[in-house]
CHARMM internal coordinates of N, CA and C (Angstrom, degrees):
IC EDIT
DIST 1 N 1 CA 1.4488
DIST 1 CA 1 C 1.5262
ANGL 1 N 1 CA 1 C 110.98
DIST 1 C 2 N 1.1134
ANGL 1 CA 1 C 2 N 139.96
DIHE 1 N 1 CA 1 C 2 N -27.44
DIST 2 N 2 CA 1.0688
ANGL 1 C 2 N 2 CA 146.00
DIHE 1 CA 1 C 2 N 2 CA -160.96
DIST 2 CA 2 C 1.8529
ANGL 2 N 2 CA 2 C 120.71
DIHE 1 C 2 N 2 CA 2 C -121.27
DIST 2 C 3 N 1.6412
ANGL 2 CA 2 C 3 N 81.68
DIHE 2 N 2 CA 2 C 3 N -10.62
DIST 3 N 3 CA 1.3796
ANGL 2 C 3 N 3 CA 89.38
DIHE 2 CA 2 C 3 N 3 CA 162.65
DIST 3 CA 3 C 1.5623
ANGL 3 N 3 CA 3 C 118.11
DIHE 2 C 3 N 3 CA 3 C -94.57
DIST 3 C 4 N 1.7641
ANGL 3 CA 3 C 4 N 138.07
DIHE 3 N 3 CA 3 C 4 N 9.72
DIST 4 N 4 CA 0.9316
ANGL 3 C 4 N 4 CA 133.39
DIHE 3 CA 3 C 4 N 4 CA 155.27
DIST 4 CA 4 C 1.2776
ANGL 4 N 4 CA 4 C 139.55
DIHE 3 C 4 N 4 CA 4 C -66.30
DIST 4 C 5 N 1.7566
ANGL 4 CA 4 C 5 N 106.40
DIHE 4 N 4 CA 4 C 5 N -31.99
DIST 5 N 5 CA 1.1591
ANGL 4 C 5 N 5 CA 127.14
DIHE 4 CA 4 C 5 N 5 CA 166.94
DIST 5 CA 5 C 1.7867
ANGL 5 N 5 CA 5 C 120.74
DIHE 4 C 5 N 5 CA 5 C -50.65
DIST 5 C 6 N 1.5262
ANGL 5 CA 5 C 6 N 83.46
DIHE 5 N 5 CA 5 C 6 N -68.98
DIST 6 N 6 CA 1.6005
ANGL 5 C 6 N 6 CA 90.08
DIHE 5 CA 5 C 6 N 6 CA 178.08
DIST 6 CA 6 C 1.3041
ANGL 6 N 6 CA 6 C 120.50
DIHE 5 C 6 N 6 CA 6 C -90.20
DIST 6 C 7 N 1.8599
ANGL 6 CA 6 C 7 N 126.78
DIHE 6 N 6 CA 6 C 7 N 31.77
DIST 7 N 7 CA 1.1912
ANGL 6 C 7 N 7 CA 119.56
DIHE 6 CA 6 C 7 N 7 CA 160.15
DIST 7 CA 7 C 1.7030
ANGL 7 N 7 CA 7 C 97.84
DIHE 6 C 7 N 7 CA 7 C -97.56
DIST 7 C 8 N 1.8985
ANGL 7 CA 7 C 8 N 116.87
DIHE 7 N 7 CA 7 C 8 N -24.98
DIST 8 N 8 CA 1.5296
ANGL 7 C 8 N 8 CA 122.07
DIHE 7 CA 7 C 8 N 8 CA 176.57
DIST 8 CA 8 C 1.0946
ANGL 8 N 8 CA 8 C 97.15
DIHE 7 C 8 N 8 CA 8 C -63.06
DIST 8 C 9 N 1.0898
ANGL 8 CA 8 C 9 N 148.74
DIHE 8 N 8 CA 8 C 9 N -53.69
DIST 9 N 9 CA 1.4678
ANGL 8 C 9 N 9 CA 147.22
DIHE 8 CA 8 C 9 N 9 CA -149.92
DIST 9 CA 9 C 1.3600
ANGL 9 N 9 CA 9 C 101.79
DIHE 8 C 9 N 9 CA 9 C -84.16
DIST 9 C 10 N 1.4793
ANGL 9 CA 9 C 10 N 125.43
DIHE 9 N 9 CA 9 C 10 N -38.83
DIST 10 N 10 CA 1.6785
ANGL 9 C 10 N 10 CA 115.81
DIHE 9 CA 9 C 10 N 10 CA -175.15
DIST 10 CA 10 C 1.6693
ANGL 10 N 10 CA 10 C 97.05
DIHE 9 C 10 N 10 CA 10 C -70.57
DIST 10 C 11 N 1.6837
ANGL 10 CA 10 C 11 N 123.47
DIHE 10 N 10 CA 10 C 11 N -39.24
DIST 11 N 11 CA 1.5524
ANGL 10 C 11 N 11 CA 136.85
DIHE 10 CA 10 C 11 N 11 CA -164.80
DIST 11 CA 11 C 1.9689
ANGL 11 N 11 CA 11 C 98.03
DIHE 10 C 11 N 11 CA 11 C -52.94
DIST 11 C 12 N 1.9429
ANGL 11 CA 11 C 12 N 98.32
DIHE 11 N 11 CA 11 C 12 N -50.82
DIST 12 N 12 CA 1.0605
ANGL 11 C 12 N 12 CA 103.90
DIHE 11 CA 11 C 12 N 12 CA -178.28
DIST 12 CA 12 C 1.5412
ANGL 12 N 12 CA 12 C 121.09
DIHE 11 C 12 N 12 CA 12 C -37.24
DIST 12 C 13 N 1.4976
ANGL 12 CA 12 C 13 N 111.73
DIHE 12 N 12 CA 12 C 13 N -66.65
DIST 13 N 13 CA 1.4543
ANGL 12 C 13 N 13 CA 140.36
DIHE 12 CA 12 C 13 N 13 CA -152.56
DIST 13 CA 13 C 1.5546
ANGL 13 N 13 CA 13 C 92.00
DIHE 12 C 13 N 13 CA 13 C -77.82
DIST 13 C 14 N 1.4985
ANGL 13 CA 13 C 14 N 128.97
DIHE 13 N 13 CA 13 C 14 N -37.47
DIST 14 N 14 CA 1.3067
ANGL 13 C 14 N 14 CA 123.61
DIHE 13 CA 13 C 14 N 14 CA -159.00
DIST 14 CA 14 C 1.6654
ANGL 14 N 14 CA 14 C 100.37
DIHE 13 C 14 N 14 CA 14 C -75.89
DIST 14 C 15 N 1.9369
ANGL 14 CA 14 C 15 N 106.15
DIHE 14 N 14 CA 14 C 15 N -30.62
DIST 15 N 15 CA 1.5447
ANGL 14 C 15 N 15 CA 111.72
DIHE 14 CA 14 C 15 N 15 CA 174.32
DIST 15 CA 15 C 1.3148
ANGL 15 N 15 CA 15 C 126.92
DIHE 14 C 15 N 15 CA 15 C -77.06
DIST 15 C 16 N 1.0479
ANGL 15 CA 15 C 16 N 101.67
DIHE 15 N 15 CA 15 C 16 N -31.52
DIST 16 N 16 CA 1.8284
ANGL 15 C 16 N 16 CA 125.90
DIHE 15 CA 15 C 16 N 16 CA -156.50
DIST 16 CA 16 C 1.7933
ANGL 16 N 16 CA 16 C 93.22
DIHE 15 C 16 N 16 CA 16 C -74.02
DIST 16 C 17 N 1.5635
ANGL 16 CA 16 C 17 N 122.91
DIHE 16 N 16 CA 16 C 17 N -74.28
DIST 17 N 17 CA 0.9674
ANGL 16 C 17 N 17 CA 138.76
DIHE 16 CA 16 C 17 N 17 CA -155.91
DIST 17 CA 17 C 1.7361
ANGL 17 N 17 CA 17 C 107.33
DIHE 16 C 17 N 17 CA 17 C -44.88
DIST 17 C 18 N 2.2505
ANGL 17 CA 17 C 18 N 107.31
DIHE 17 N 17 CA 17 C 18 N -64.47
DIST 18 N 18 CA 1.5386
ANGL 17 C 18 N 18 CA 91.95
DIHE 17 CA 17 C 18 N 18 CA 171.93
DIST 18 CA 18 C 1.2486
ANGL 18 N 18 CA 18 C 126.57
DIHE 17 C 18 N 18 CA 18 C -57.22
DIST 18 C 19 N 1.2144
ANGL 18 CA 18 C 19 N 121.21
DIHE 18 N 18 CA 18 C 19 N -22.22
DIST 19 N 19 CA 2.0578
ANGL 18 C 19 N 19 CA 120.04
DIHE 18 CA 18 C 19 N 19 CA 175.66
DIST 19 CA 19 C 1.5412
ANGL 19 N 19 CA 19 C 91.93
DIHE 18 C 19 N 19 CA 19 C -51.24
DIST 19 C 20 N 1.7199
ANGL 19 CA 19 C 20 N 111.96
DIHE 19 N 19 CA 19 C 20 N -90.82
DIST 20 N 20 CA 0.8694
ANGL 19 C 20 N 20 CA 109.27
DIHE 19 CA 19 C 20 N 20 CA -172.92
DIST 20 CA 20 C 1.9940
ANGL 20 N 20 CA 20 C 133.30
DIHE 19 C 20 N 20 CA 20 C -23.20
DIST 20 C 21 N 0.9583
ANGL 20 CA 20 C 21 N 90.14
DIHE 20 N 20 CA 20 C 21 N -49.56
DIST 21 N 21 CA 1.6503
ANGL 20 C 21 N 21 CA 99.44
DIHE 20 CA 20 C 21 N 21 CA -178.82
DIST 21 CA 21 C 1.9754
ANGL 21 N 21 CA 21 C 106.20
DIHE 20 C 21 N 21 CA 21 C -66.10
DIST 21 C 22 N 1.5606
ANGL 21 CA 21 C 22 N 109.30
DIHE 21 N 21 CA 21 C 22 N -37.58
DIST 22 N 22 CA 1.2540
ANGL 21 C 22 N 22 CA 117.12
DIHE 21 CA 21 C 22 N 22 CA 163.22
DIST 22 CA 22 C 1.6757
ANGL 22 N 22 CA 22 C 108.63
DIHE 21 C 22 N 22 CA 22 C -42.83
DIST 22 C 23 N 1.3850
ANGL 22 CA 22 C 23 N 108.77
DIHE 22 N 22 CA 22 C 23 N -77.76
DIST 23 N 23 CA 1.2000
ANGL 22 C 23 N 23 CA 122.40
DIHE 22 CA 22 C 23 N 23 CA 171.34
DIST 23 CA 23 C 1.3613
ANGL 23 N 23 CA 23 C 103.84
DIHE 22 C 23 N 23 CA 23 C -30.48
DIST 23 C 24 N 1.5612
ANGL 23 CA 23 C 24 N 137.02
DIHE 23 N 23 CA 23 C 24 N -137.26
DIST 24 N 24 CA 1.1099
ANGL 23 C 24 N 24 CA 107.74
DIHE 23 CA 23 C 24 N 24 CA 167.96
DIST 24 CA 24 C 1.5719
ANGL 24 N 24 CA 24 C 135.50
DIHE 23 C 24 N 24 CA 24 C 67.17
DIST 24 C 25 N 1.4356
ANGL 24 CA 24 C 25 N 104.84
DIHE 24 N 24 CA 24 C 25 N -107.95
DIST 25 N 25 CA 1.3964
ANGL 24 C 25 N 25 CA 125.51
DIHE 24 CA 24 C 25 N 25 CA 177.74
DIST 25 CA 25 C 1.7685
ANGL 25 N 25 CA 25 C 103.18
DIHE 24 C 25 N 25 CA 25 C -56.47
DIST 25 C 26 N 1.2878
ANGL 25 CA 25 C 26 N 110.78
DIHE 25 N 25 CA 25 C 26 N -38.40
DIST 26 N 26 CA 1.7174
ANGL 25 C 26 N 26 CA 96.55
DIHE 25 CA 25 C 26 N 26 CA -178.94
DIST 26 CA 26 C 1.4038
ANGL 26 N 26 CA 26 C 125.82
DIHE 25 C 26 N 26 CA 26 C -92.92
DIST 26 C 27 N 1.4441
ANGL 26 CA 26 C 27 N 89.86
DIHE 26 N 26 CA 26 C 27 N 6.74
DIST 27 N 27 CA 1.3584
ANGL 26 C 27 N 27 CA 97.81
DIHE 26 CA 26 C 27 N 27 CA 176.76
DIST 27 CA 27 C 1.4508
ANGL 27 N 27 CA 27 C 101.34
DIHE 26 C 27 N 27 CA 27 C -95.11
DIST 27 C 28 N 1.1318
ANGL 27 CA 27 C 28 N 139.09
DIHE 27 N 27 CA 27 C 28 N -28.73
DIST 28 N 28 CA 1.3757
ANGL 27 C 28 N 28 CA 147.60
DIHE 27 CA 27 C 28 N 28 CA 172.57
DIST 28 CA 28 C 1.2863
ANGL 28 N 28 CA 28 C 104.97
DIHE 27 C 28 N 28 CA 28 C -65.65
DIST 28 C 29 N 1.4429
ANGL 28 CA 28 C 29 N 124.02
DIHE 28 N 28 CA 28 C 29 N -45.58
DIST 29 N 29 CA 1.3803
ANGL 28 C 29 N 29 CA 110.63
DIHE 28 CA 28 C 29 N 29 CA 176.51
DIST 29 CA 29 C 1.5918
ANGL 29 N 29 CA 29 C 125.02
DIHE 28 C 29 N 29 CA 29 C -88.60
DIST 29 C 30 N 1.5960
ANGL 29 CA 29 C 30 N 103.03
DIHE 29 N 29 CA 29 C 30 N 12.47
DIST 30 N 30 CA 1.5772
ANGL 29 C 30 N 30 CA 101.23
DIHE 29 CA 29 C 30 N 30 CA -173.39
DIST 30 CA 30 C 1.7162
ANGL 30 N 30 CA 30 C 95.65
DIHE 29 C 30 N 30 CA 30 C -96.52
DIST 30 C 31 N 1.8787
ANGL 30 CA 30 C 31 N 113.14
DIHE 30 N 30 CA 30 C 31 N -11.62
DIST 31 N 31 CA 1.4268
ANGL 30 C 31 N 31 CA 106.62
DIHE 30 CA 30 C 31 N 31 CA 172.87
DIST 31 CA 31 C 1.7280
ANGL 31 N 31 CA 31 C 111.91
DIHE 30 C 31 N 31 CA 31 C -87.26
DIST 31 C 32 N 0.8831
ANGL 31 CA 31 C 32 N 119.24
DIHE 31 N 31 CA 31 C 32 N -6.42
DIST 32 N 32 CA 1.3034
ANGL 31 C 32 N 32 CA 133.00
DIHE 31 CA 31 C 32 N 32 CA -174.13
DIST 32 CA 32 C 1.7048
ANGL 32 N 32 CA 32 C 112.38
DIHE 31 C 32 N 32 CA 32 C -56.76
DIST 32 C 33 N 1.7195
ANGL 32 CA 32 C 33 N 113.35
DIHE 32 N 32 CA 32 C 33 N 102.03
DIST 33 N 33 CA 1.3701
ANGL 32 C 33 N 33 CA 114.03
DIHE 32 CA 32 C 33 N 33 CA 176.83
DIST 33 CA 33 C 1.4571
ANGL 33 N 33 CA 33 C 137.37
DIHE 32 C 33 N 33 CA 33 C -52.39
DIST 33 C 34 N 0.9610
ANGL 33 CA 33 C 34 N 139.73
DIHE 33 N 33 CA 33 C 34 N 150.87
DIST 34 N 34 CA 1.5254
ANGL 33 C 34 N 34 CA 121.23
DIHE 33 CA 33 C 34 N 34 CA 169.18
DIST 34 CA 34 C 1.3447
ANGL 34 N 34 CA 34 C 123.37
DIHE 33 C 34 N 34 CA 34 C -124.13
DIST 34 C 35 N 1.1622
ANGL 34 CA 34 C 35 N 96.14
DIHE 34 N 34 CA 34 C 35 N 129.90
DIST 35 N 35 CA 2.0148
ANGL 34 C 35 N 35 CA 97.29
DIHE 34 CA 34 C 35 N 35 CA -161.24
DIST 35 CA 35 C 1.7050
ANGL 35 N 35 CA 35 C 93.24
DIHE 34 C 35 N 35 CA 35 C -136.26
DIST 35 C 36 N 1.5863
ANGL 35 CA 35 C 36 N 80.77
DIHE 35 N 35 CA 35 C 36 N 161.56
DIST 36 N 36 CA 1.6271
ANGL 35 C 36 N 36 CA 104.42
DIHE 35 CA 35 C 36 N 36 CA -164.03
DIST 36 CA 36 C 1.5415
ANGL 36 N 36 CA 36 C 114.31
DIHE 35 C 36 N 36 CA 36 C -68.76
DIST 36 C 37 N 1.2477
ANGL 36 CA 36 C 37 N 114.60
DIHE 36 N 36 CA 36 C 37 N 176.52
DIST 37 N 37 CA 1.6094
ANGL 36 C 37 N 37 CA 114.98
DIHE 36 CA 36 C 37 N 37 CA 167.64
DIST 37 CA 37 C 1.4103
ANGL 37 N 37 CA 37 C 115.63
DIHE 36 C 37 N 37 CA 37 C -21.08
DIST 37 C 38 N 1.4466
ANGL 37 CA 37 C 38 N 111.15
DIHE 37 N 37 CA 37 C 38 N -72.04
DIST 38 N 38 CA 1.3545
ANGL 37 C 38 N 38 CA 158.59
DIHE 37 CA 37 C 38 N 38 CA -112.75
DIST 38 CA 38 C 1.9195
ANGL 38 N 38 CA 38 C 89.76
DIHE 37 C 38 N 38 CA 38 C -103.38
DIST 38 C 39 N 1.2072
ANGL 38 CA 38 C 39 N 103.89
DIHE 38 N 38 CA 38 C 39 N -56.75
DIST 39 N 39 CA 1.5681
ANGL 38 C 39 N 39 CA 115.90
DIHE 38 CA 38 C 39 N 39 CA -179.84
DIST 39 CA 39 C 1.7995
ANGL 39 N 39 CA 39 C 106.60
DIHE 38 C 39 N 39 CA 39 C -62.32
DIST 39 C 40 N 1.7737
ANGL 39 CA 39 C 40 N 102.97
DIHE 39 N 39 CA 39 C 40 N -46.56
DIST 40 N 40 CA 1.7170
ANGL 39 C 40 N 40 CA 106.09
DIHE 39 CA 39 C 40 N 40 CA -174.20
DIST 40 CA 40 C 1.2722
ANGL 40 N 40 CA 40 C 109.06
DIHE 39 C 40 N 40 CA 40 C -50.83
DIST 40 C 41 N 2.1209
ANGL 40 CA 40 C 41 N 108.76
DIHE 40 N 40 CA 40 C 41 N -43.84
DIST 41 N 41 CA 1.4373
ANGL 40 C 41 N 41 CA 106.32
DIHE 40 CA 40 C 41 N 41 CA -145.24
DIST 41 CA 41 C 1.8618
ANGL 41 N 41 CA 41 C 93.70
DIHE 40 C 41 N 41 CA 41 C -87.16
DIST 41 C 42 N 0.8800
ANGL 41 CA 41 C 42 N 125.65
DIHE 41 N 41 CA 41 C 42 N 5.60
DIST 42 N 42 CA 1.5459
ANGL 41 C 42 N 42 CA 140.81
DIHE 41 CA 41 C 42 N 42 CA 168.22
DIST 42 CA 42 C 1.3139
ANGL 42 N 42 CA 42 C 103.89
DIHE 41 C 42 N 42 CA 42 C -65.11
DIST 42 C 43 N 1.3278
ANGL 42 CA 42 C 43 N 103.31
DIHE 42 N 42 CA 42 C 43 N -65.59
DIST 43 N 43 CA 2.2935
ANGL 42 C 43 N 43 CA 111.43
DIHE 42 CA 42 C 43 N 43 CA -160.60
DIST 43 CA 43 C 1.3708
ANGL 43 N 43 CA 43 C 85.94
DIHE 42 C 43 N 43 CA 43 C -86.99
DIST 43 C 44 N 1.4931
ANGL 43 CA 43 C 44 N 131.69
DIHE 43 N 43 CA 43 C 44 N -16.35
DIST 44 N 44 CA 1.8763
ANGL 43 C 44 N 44 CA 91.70
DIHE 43 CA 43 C 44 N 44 CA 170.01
DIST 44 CA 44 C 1.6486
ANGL 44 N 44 CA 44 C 95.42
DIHE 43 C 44 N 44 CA 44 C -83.97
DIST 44 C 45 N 1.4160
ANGL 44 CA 44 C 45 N 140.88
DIHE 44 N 44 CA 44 C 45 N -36.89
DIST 45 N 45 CA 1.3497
ANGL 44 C 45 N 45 CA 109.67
DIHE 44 CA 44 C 45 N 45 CA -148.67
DIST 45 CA 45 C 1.8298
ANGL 45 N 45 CA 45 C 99.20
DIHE 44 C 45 N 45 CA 45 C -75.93
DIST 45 C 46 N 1.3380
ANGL 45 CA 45 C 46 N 122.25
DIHE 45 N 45 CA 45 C 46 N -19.40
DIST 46 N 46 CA 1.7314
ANGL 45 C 46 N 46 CA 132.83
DIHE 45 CA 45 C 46 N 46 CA 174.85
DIST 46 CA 46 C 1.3918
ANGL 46 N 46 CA 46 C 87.13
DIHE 45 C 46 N 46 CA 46 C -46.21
DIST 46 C 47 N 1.4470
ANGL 46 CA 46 C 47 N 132.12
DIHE 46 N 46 CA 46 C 47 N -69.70
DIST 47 N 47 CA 1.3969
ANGL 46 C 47 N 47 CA 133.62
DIHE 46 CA 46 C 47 N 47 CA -162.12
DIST 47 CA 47 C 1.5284
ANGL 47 N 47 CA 47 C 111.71
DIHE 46 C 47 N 47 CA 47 C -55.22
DIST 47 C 48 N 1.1273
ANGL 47 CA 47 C 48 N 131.52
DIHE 47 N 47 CA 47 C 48 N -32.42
DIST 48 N 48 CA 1.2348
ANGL 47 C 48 N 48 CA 150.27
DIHE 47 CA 47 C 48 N 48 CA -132.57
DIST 48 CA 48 C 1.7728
ANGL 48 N 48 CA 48 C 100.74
DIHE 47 C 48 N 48 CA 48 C -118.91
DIST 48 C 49 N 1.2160
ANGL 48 CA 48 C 49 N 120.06
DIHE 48 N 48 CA 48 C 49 N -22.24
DIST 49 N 49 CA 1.3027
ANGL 48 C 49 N 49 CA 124.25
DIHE 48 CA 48 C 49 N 49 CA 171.57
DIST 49 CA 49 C 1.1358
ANGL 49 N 49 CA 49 C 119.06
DIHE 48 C 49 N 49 CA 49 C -69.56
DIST 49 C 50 N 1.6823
ANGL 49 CA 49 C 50 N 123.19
DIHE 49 N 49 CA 49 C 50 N 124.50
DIST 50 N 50 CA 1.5303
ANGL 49 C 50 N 50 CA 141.30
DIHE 49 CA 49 C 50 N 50 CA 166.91
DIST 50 CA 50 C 1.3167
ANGL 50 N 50 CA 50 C 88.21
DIHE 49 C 50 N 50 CA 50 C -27.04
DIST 50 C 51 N 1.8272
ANGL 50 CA 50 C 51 N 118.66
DIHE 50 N 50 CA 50 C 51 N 155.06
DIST 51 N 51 CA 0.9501
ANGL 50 C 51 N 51 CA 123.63
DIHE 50 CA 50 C 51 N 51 CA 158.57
DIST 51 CA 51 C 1.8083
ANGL 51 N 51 CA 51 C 104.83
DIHE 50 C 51 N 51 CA 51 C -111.87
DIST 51 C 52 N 1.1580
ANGL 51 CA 51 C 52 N 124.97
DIHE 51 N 51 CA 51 C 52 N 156.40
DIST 52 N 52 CA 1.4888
ANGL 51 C 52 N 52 CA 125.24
DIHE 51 CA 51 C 52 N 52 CA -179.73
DIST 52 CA 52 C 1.6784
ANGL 52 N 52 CA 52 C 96.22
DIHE 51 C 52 N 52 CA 52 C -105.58
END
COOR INIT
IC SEED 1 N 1 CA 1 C
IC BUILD
């Protein structure tokens, strides 16, 4: 009897969590800019600079 509860609740969390985390992730990539060659090869060499 008491194992129905908490096999719904583990079913829940085991479903719920990758959506959520899905969710999430596409929402991060639906803000995601898009820039040209010219702009990319810019922000990698910024990244890419020695720091002092």
């Amino acid at each position: 009897m008491t194992g129905a509860p908490v096999f719904a609740f583990a079913l829940l969390i085991g479903l719920g969590a990758p959506l959520l985390l899905y969710l999430f992730v596409r929402s991060e990539h639906d803000k995601g800019e898009t820039m040209d060659r010219e702009a990319t090869e810019q922000a990698a060499r910024r990244d890419t600079r020695s720091r002092e």
